[in-house]
N, C-alpha and C positions, 0 to 999 in steps of 0.2 A: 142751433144756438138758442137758448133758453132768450124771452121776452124780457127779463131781467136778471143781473149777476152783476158780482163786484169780482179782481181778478185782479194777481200782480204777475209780474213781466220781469225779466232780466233786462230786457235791451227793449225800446222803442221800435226797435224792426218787428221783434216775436210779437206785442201788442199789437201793432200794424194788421200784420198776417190773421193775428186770431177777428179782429175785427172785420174781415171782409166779410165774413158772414152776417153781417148785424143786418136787424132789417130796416128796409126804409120807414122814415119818419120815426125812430129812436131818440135820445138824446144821450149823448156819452160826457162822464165830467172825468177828464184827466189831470193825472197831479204826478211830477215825478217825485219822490221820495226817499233820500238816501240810498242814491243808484238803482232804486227801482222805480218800475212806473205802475202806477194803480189806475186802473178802467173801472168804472163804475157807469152801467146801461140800464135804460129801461124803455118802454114806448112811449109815444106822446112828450109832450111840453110839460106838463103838469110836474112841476119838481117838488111837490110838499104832496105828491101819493107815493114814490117811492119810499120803499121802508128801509134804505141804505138813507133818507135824508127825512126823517118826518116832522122837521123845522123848518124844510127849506135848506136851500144850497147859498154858503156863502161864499165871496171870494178865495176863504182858508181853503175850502173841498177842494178846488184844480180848476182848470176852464173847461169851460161847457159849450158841446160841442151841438149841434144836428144836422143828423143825418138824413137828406132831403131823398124825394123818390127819384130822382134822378141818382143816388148814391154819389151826391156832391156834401162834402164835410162844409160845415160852414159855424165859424165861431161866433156864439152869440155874446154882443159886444158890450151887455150890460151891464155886466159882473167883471 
């Protein structure tokens, strides 16, 4: 899986499955969409070096997720 990509989904299970490849310490912002869902990945914390976000993520983008080395999803609760 590419260190960064944006990517839509049918269903939240197909999203699911493609994500198990992501690697640890990622950060993923999910948004569902008019029946679909959009993943949007990159590495690190750093949300204003991604070039899917170069303002910065706001609550509009989806929640934002990271992905710990443990491969524990855990939502960051600030947004």
């Amino acid at each position: 899986m590419n260190t960064e990509g944006m990517k839509y989904f049918k269903t939240e299970e197909e999203m699911d499955t493609f994500l198990e490849d992501l690697l640890p310490s990622s950060t993923v912002v999910i948004k569902e969409d008019d029946s679909k869902w959009c993943a949007t990945w990159f590495s690190g914390k750093n949300f204003t070096k991604s070039e899917y976000y170069p303002d910065g993520i706001s609550a509009d983008d989806g929640e934002i997720y990271w992905y710990s080395h443990d491969k524990l999803w855990q939502q960051i609760p600030a947004f």
